[in-house]
PyMOL CGO cylinders between C-alpha atoms (Angstrom):
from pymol import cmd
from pymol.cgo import CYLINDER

trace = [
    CYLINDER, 31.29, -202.07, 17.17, 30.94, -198.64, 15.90, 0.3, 1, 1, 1, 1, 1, 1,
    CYLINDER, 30.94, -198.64, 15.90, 29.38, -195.73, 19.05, 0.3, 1, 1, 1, 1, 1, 1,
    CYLINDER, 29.38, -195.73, 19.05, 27.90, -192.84, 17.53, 0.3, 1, 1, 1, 1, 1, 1,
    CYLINDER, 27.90, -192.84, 17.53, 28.59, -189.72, 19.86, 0.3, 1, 1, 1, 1, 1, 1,
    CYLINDER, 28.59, -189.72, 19.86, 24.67, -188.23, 20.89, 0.3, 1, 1, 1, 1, 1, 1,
    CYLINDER, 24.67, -188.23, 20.89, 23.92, -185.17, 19.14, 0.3, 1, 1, 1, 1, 1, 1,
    CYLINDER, 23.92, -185.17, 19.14, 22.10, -182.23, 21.10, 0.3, 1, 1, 1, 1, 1, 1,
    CYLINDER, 22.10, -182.23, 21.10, 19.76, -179.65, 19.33, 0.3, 1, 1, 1, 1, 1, 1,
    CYLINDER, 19.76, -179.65, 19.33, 19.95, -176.28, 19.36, 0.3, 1, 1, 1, 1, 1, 1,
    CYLINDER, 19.95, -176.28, 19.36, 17.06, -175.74, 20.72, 0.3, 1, 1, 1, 1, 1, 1,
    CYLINDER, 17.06, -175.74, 20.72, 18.37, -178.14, 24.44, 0.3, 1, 1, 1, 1, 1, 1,
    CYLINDER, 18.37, -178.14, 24.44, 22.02, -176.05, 24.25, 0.3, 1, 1, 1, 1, 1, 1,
    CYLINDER, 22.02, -176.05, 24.25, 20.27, -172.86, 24.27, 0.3, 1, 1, 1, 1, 1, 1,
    CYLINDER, 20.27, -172.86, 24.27, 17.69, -173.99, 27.45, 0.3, 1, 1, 1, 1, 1, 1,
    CYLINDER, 17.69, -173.99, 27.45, 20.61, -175.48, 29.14, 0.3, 1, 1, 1, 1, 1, 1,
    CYLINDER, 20.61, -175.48, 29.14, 22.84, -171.96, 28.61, 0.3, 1, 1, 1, 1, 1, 1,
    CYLINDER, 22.84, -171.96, 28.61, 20.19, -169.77, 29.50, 0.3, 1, 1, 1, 1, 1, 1,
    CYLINDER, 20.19, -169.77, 29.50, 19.79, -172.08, 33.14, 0.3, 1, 1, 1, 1, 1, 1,
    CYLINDER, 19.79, -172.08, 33.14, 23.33, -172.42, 33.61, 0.3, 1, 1, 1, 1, 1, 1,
    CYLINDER, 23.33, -172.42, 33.61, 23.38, -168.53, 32.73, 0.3, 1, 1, 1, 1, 1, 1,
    CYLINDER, 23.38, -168.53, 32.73, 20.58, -167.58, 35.99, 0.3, 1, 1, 1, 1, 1, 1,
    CYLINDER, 20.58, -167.58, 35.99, 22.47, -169.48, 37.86, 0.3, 1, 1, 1, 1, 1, 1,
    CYLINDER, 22.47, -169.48, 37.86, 19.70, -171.03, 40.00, 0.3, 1, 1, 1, 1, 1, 1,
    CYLINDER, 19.70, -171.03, 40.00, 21.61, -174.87, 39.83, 0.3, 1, 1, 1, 1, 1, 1,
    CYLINDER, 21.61, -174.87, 39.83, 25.35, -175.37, 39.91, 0.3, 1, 1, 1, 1, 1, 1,
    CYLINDER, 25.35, -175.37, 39.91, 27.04, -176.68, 36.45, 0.3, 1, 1, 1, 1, 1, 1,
    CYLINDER, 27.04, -176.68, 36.45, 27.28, -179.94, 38.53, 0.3, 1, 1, 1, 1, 1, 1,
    CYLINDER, 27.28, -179.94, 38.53, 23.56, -180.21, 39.09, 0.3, 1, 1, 1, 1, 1, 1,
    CYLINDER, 23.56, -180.21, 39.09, 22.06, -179.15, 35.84, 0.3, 1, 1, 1, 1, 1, 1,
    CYLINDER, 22.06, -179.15, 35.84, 24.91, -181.94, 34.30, 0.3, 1, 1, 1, 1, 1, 1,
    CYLINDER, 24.91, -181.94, 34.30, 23.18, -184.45, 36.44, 0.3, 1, 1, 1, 1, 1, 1,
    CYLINDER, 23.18, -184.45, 36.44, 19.33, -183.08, 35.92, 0.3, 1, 1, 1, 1, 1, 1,
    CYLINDER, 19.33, -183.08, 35.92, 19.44, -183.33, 32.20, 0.3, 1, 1, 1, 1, 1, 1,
    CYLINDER, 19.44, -183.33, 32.20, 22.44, -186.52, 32.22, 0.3, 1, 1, 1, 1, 1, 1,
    CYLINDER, 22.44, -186.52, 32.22, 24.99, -184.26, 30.45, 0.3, 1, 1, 1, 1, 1, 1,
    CYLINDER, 24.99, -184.26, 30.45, 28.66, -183.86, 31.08, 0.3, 1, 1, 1, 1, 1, 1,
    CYLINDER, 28.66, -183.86, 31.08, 29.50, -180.97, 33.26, 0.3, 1, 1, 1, 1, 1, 1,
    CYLINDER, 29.50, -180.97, 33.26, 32.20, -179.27, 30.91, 0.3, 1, 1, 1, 1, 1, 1,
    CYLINDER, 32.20, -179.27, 30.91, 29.47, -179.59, 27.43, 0.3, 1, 1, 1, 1, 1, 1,
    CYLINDER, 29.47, -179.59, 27.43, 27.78, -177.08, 30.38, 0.3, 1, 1, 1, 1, 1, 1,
    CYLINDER, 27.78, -177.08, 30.38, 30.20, -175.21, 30.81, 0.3, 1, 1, 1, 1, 1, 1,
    CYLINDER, 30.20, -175.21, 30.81, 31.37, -174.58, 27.07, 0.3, 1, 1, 1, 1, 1, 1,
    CYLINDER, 31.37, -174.58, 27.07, 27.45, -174.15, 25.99, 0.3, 1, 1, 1, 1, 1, 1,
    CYLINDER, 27.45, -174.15, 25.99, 27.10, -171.61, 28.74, 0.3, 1, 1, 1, 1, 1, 1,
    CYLINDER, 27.10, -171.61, 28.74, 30.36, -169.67, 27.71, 0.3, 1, 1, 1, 1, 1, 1,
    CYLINDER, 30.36, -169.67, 27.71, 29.15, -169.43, 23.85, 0.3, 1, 1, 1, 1, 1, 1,
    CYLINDER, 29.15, -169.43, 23.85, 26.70, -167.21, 24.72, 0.3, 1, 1, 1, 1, 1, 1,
    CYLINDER, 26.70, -167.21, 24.72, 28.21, -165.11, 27.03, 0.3, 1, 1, 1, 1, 1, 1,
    CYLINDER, 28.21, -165.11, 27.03, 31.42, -164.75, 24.36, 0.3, 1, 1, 1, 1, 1, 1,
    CYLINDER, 31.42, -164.75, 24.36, 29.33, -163.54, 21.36, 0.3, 1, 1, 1, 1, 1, 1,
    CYLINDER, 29.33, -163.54, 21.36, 27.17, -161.36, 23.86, 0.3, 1, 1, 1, 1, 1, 1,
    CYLINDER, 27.17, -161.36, 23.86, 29.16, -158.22, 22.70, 0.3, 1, 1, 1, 1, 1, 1,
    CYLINDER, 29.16, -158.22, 22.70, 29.28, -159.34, 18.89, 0.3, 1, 1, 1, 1, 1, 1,
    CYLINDER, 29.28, -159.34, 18.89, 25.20, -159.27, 18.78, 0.3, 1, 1, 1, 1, 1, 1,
    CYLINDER, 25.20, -159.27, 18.78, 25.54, -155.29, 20.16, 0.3, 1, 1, 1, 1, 1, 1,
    CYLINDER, 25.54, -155.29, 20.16, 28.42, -154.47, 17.79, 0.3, 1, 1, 1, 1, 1, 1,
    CYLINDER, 28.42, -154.47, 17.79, 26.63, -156.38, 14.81, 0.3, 1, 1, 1, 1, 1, 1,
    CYLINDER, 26.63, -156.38, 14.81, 23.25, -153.77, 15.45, 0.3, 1, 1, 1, 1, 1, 1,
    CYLINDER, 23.25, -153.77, 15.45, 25.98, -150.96, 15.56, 0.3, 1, 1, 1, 1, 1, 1,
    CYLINDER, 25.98, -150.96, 15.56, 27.79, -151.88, 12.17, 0.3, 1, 1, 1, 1, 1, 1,
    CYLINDER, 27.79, -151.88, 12.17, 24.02, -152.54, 10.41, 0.3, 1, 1, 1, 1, 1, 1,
    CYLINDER, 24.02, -152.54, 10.41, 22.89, -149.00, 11.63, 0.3, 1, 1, 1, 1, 1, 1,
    CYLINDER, 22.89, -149.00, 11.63, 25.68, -147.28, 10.55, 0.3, 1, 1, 1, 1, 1, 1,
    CYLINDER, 25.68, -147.28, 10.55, 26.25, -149.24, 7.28, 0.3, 1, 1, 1, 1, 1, 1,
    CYLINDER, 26.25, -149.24, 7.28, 22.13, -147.94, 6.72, 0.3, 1, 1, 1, 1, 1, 1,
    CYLINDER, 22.13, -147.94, 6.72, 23.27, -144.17, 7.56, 0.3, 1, 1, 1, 1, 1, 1,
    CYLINDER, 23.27, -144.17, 7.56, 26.09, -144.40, 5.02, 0.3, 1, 1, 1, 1, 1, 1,
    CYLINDER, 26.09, -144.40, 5.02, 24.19, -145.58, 2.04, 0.3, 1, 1, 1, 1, 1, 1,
    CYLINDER, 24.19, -145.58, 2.04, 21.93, -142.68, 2.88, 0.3, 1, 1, 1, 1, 1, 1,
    CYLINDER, 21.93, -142.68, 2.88, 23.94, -140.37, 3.18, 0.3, 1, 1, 1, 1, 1, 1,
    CYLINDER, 23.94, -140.37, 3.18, 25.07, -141.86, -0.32, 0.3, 1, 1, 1, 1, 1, 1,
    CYLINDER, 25.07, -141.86, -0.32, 21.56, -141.63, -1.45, 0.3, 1, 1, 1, 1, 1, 1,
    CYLINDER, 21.56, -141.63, -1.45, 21.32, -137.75, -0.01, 0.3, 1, 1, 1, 1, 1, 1,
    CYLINDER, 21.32, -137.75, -0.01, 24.99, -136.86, -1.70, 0.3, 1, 1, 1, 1, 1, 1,
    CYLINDER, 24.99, -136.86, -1.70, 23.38, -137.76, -5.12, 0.3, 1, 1, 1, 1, 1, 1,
    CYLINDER, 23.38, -137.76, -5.12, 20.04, -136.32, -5.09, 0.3, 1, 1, 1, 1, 1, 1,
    CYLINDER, 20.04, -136.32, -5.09, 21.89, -132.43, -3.71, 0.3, 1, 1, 1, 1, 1, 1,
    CYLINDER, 21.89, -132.43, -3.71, 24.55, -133.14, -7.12, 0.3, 1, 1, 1, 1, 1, 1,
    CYLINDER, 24.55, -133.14, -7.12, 21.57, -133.55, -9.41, 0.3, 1, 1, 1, 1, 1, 1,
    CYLINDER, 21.57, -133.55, -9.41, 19.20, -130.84, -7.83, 0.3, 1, 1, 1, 1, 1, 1,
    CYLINDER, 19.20, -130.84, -7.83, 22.64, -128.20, -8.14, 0.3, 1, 1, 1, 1, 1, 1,
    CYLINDER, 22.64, -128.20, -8.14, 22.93, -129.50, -11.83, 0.3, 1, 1, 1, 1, 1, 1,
    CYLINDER, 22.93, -129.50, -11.83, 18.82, -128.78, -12.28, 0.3, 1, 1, 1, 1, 1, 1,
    CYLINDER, 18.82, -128.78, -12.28, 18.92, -125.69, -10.39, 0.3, 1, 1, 1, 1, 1, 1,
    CYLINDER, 18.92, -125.69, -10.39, 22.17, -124.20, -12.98, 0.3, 1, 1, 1, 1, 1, 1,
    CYLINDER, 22.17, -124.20, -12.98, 20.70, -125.42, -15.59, 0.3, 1, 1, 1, 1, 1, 1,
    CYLINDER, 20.70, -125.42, -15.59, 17.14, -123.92, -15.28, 0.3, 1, 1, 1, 1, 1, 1,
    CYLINDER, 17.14, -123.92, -15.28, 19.21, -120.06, -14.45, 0.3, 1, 1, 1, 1, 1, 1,
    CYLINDER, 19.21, -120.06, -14.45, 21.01, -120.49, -17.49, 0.3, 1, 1, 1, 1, 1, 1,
    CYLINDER, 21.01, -120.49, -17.49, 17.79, -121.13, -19.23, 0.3, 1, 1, 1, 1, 1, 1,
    CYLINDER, 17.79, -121.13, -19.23, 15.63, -118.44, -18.16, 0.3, 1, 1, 1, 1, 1, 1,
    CYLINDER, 15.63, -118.44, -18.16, 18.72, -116.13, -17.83, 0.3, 1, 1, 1, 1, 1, 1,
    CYLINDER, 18.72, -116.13, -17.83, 18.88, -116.20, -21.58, 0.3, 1, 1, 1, 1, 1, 1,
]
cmd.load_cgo(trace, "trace")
């Protein structure tokens, strides 16, 4: 006889972290409330917490990967307004 282990969605992880997170139940209790062992608690409410300083650092790295490509962006539009600008005095300086 084959058991299948039960699968739990994201969606039930992320309400059980977020409870487990406020702290108003004990891991204990909100095992027994919604029939889940106490240590899947403890290691959903612990994912969270863990990649807490990645989803800061991640908005960091975007914003300053977006100020580097324009700064890019700024670098070439000053080299072709110098070439412009030494081209048009040579121009009317003839």
């Amino acid at each position: 006889m084959k058991t299948t282990r039960k699968r739990y969605s994201a969606d039930f992880k992320a309400k059980l972290a977020l409870e487990s997170i406020r702290g108003d139940l004990t891991l204990a209790e909100l095992a027994a409330k919604y029939g889940v062992h106490h240590t899947m608690v403890a290691a959903w409410k612990r994912q969270p917490i863990d990649g807490m300083a990645s989803t800061f650092a991640a908005a960091g790295e975007a914003a300053k990967t977006a100020s580097e490509g324009e700064v890019e962006k700024l670098h070439a539009k000053i080299g072709q307004l110098v070439v412009e600008r030494n081209f048009l005095a040579k121009a009317f300086g003839r």
